[in-house]
DRENKE-324238 format. One record per atom (N, C-alpha, C): residue in one letter; atom name; x, y, z. Coordinates in Angstrom, 3 decimals. Layout:
<pts>
{'a' 'CA' {X Y Z}};
...
</pts>
This chain:
<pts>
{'x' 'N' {-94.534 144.813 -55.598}};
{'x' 'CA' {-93.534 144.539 -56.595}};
{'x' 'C' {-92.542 143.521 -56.052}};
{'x' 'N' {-92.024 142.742 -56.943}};
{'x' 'CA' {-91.011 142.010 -56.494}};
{'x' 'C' {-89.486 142.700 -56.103}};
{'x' 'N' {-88.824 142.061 -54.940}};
{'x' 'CA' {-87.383 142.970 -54.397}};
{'x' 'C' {-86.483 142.565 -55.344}};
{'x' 'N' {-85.564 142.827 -55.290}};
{'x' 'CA' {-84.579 143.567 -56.179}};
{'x' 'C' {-83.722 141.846 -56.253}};
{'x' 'N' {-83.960 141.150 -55.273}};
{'x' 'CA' {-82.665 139.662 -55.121}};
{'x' 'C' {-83.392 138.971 -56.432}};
{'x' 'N' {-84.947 138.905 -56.595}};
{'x' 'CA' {-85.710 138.225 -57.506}};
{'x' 'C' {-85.671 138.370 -58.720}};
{'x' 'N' {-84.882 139.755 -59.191}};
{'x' 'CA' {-84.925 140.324 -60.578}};
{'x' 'C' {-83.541 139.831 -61.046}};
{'x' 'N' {-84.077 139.508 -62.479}};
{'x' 'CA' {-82.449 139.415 -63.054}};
{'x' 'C' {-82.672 140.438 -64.371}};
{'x' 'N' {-80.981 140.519 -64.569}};
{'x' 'CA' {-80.740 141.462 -65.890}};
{'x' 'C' {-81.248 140.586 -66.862}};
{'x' 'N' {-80.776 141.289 -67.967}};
{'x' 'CA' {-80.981 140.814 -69.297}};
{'x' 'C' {-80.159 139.839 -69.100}};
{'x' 'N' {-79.250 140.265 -69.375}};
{'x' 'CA' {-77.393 139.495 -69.376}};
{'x' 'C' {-77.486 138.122 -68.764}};
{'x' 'N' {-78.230 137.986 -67.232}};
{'x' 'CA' {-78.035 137.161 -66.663}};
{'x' 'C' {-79.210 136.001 -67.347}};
{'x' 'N' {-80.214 136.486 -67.921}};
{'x' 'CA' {-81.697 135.984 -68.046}};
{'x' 'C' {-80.778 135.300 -69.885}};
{'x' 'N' {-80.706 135.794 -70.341}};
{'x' 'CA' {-79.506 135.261 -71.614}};
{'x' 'C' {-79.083 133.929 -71.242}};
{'x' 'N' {-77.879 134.423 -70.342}};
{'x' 'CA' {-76.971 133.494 -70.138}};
{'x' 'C' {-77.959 132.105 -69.085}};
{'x' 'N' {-78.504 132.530 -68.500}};
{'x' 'CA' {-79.422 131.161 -68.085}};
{'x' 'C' {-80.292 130.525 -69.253}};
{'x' 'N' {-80.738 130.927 -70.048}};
{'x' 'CA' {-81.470 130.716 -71.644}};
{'x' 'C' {-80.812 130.261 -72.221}};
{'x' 'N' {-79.081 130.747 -72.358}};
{'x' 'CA' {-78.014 129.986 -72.897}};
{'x' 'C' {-77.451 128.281 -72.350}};
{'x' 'N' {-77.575 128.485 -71.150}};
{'x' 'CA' {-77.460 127.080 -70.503}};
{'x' 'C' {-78.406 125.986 -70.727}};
{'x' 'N' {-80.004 126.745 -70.624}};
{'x' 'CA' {-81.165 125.926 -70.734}};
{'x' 'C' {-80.735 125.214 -72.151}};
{'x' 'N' {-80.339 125.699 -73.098}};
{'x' 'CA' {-80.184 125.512 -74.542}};
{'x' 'C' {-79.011 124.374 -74.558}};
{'x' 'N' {-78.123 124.425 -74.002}};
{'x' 'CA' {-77.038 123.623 -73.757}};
{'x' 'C' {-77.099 122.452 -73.364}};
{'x' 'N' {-78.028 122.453 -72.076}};
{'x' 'CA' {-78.597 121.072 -71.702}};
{'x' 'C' {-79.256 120.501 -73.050}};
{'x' 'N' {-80.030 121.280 -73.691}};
{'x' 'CA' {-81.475 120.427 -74.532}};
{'x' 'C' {-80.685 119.983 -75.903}};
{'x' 'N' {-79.416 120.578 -76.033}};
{'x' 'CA' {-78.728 120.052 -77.332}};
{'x' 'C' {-77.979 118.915 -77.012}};
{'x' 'N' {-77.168 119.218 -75.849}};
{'x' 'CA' {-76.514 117.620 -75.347}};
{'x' 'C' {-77.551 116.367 -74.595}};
{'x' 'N' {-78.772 117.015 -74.153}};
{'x' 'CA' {-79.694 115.374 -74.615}};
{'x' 'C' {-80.131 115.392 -76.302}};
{'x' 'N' {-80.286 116.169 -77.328}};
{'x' 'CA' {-80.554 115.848 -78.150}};
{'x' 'C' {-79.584 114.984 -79.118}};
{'x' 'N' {-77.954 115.553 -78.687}};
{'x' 'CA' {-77.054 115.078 -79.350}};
{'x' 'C' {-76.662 113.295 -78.190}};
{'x' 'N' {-77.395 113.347 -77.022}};
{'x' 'CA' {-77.449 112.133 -76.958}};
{'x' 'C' {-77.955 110.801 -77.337}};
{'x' 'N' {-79.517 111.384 -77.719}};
{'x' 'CA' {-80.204 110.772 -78.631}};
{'x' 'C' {-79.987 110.035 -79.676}};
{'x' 'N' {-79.146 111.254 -80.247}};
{'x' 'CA' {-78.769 111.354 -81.691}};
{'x' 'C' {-77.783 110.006 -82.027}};
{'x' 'N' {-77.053 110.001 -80.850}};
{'x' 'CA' {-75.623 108.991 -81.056}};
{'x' 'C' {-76.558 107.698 -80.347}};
{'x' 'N' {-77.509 107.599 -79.498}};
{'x' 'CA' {-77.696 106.352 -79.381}};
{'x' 'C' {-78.696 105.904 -80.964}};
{'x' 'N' {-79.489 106.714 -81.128}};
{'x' 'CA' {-80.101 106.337 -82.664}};
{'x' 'C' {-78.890 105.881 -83.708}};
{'x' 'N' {-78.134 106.372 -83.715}};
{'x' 'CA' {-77.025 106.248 -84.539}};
{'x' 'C' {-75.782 104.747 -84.262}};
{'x' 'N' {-76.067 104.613 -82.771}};
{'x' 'CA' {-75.355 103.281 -82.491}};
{'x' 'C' {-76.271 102.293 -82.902}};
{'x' 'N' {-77.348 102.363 -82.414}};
{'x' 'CA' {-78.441 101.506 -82.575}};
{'x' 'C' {-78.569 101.209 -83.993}};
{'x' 'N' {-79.038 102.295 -84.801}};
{'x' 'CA' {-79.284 102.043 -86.269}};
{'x' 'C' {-77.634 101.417 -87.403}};
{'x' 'N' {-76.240 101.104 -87.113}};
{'x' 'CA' {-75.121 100.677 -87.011}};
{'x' 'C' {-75.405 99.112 -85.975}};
{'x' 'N' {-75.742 98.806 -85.485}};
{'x' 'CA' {-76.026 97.709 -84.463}};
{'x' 'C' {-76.652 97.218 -85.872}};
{'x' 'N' {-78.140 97.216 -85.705}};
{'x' 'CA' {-78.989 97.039 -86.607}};
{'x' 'C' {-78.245 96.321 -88.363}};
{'x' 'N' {-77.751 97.577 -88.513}};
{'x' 'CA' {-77.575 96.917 -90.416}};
{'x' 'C' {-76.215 95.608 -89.647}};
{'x' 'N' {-75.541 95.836 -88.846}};
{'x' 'CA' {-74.418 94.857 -88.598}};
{'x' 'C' {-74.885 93.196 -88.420}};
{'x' 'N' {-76.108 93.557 -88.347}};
{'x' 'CA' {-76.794 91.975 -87.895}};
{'x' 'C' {-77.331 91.551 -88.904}};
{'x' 'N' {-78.042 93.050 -89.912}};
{'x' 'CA' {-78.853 92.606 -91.218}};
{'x' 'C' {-77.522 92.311 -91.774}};
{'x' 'N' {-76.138 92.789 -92.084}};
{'x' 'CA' {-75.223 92.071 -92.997}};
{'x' 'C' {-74.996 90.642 -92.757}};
{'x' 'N' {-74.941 90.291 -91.276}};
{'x' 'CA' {-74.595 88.912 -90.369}};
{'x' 'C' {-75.523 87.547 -91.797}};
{'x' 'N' {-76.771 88.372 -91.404}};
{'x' 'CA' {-77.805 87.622 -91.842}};
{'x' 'C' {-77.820 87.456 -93.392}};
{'x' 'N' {-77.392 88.609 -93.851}};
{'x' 'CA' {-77.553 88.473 -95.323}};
{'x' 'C' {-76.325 87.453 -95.726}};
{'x' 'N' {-75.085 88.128 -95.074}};
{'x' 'CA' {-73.843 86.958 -95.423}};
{'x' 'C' {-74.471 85.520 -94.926}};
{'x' 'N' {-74.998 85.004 -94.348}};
{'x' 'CA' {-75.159 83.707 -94.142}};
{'x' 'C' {-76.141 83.067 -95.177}};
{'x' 'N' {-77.199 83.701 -95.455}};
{'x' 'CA' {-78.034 83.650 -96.400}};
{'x' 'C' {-77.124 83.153 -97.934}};
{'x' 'N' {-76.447 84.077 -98.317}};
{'x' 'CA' {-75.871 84.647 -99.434}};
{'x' 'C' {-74.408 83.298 -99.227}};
{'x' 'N' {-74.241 82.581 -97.947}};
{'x' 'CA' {-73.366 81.474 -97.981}};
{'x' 'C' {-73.887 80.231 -98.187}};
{'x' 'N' {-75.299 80.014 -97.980}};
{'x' 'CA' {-75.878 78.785 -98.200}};
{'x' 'C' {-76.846 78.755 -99.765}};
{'x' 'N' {-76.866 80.046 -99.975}};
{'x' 'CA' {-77.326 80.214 -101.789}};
{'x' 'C' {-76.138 79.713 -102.098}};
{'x' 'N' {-74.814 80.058 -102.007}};
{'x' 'CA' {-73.388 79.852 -103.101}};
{'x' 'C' {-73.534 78.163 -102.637}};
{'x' 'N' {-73.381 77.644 -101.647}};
{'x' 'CA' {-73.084 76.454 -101.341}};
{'x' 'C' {-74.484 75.306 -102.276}};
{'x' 'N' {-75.495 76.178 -102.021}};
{'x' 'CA' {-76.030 74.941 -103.267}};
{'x' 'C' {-76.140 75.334 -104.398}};
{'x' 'N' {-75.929 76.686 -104.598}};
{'x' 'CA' {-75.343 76.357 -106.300}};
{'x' 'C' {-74.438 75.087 -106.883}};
{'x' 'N' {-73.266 75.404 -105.811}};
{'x' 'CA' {-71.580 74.717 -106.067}};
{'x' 'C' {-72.298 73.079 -106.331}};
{'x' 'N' {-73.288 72.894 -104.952}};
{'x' 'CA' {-73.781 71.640 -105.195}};
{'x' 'C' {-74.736 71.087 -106.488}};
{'x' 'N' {-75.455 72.054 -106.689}};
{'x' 'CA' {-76.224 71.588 -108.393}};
{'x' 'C' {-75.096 71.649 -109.142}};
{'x' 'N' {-74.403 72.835 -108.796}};
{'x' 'CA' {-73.368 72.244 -110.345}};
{'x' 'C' {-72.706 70.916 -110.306}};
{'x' 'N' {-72.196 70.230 -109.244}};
{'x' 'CA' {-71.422 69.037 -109.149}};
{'x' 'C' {-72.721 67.962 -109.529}};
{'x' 'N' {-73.593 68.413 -108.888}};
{'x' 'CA' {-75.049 66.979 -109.559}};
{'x' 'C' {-74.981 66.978 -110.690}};
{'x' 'N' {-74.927 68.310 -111.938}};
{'x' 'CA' {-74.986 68.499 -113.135}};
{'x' 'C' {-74.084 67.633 -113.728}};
{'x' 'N' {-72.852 68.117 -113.476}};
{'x' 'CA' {-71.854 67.546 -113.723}};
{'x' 'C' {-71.546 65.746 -114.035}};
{'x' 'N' {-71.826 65.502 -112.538}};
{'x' 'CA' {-71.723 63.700 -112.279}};
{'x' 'C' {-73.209 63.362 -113.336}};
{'x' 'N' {-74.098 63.852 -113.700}};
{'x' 'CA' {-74.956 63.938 -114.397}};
{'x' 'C' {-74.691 63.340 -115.744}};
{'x' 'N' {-74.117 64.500 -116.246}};
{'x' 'CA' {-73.551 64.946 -117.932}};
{'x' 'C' {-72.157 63.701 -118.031}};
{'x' 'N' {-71.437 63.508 -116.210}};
{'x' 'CA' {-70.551 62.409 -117.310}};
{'x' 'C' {-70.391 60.760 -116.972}};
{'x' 'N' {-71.574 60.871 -115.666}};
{'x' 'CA' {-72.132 59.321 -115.659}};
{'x' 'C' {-72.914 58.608 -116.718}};
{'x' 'N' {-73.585 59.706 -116.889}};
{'x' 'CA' {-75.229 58.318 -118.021}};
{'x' 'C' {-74.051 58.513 -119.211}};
{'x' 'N' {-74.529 57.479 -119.924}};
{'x' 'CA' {-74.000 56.874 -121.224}};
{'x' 'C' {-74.820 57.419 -122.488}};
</pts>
C-alpha cells in the first residue's frame, strides 16, 4: 500500500483540482483577449481600407460631376 505522506484528503485533492482549473481558465481567458485584440486589430485595418476606398469613390464622383458640368455649360 502506499504510506500515508502519498495520500491526500479529499479537501486537499479539491483544492489542487481547484487550482488545476484556475490555471486552464486564465490560459483560456488569455486566448480569449489575444483573439479579441487580434480580431479589433483586424476590422481597424478593414475600416483603414474601406475609408480609403470609400475616399477615392467620393473623389471621382466630385470629378464626373465637374466633367458633367464644364460639359452642359461649354458646348453651345
Amino acid at each position: 500500500m502506499a504510506d500515508d505522506n502519498s495520500r491526500m484528503t479529499r479537501h486537499q485533492y479539491h483544492h489542487q483540482d481547484s487550482d488545476d482549473d484556475a490555471e486552464t481558465t486564465t490560459g483560456g481567458s488569455t486566448r480569449q483577449a489575444y483573439a479579441a485584440e487580434n480580431n479589433r486589430t483586424l476590422e481597424e485595418a478593414k475600416t483603414k481600407r474601406l475609408g480609403r476606398k470609400l475616399n477615392w469613390v467620393i473623389l471621382g464622383l466630385v470629378l464626373a460631376i465637374i466633367i458633367v458640368f464644364l460639359i452642359l455649360f461649354l458646348t453651345p
